[in-house]
C-alpha positions in Angstrom: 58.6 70.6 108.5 55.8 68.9 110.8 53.7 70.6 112.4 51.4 68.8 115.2 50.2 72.4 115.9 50.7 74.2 119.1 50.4 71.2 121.2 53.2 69.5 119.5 55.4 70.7 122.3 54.8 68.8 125.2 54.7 65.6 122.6 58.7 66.1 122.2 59.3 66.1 126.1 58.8 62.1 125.7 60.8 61.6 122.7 64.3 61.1 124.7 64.3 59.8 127.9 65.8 62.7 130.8 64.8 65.2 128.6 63.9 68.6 130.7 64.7 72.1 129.8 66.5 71.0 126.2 65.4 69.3 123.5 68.2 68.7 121.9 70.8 65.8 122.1 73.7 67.8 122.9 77.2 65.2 123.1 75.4 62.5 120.9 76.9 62.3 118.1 75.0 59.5 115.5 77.4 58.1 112.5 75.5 57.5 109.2 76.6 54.7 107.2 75.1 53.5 104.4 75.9 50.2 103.7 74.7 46.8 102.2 71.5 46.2 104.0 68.1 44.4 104.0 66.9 47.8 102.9 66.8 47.4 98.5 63.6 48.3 96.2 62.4 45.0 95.9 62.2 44.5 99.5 61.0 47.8 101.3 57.7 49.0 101.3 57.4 51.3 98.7 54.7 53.3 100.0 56.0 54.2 103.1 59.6 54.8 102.0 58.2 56.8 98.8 56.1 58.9 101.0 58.7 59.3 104.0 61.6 60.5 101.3 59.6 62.3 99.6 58.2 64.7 102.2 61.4 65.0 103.7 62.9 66.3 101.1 60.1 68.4 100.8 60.9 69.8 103.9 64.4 69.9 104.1 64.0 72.4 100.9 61.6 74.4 102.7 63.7 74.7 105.5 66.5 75.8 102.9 64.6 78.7 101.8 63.4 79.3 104.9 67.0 80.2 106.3 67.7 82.0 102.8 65.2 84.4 103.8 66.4 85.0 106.4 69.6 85.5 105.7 68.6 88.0 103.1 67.2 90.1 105.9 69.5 89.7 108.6 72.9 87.7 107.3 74.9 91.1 107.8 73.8 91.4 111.6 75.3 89.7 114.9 72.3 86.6 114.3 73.6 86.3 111.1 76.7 83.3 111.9 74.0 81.5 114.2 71.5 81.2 111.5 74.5 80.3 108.7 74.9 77.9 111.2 71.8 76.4 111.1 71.6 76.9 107.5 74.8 74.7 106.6 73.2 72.0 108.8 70.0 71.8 106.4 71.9 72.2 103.2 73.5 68.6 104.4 70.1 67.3 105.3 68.6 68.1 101.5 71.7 67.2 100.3 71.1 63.7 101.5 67.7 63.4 101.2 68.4 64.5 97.4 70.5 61.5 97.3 68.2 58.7 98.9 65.5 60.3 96.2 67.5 59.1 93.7 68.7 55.6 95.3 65.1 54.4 95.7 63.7 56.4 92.4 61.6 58.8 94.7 59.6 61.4 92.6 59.6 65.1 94.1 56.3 66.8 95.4 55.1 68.6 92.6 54.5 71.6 94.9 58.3 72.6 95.2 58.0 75.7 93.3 55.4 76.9 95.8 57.8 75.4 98.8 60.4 78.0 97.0 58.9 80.7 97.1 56.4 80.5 100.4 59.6 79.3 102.8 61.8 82.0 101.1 58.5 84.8 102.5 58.2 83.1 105.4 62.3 83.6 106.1 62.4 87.1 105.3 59.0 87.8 106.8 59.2 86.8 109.9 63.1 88.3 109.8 61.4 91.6 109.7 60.0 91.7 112.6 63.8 91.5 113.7 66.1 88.6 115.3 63.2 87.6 118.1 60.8 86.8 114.9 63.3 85.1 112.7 64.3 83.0 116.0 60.2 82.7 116.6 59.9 81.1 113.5 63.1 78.7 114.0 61.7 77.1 117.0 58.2 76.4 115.5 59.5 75.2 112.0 61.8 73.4 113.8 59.7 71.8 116.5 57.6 70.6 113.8 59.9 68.9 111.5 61.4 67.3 114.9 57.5 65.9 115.9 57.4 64.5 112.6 60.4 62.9 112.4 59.4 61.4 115.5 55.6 60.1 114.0 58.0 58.7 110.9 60.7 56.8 113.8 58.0 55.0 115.5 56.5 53.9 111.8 59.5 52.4 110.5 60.0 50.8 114.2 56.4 49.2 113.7 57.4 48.1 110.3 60.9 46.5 110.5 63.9 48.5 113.1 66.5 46.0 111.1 65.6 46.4 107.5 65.2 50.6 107.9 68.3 50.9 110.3 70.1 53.2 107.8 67.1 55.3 107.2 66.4 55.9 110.9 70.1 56.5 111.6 69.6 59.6 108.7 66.2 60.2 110.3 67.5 60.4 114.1 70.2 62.0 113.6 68.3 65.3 111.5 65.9 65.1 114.3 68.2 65.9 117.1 69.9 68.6 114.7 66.9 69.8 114.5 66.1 69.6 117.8 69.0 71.8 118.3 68.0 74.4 116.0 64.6 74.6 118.2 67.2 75.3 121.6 69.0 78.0 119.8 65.9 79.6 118.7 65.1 79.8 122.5 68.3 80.5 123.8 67.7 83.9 121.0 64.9 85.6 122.3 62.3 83.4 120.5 59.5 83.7 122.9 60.2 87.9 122.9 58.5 88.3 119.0 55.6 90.1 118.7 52.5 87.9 119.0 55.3 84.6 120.2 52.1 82.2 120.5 50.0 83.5 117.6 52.8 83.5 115.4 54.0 80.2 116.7 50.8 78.6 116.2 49.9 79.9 112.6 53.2 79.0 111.2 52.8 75.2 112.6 49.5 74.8 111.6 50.9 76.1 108.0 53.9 73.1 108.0 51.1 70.7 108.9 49.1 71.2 106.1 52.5 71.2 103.8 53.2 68.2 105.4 49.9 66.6 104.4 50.6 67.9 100.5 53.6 66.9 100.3 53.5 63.0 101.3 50.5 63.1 99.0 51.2 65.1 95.9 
């Protein structure tokens, strides 16, 4: 869920060093372990943990209902397993983002009910226009959210790399997942949907502005 726009691409070739045809961390497996840290309420900052949690999780739904849609439209066809796929993997990353809500007392965007409804369209819309389009719509979501996990890595590095070490653990770790979502897009015929650079551009220019809501509202 972060969309830099179009030109967010060529911003994700410099995330991981020997990066070149993939994005995705393929063989690097990241263990998340929550454990007693320097990381409690009374000693984060609250403002950028509330807002970081908060439109994750924002996101993370979206993403949810994003892959329902799509699943409505094409879960009985041979796509279907490789988006379930994708799908499981995002069901874990609300389910912990759900959870951190809770351990630092995180309030919800008070725009999930349109987050419902808009990724659910946006699944089973771009679905329609067949396995290219839901795959089309994969590697810009997903090319987004990986961006701004990225812009979120380098704040918590700026503020303190010991104190947030769990939370960039969960943060690095959905970012290469996601980053793996954004190859298999490829790998299915993303760039053959109708209008692949149109389509691609108006949907990330739409999860940048639900980005900006969200850390907000």
């Amino acid at each position: 869920m972060s969309c830099a726009g179009a030109a967010a691409a060529p911003c994700l070739w410099r995330l991981r060093p020997g990066a070149r045809q993939s994005l995705s961390a393929y063989g690097r497996r990241i263990i998340v372990r929550f454990r007693s840290s320097g990381m409690t309420l009374d000693s984060i900052n609250r403002a950028v943990v509330d807002r970081i949690i908060r439109v994750d999780h924002a996101g993370e739904y979206g993403a949810n209902r994003i892959y329902a849609g799509q699943m409505a439209v094409l879960g009985r066809t041979s796509v279907g397993p490789v988006i379930q796929k994708m799908w499981d993997q995002e069901k874990d990353h609300l389910k912990k983002f759900s959870e951190l809500m809770v351990t630092f007392r995180v309030r919800p965007t008070v725009l999930m009910p349109f987050w419902n409804v808009l990724g659910f369209a946006l699944g089973a819309g771009t679905a329609l226009l067949g396995k290219e389009g839901a795959m089309a719509c994969t590697v810009a979501v997903e090319e987004s959210i990986a961006h701004h996990y990225n812009n979120q890595i380098r704040k918590l590095m700026e503020e303190d790399p010991e104190k947030y070490e769990e939370l960039l653990q969960v943060i690095k770790k959905f970012r290469d997942e996601e980053l793996e979502h954004h190859d298999t897009g490829l790998e299915h015929d993303a760039e053959l949907a109708p209008a692949y650079a149109v389509l691609k551009s108006v949907i990330q220019a739409g999860c940048k502005v639900a980005i900006y809501l969200s850390e907000r509202l």
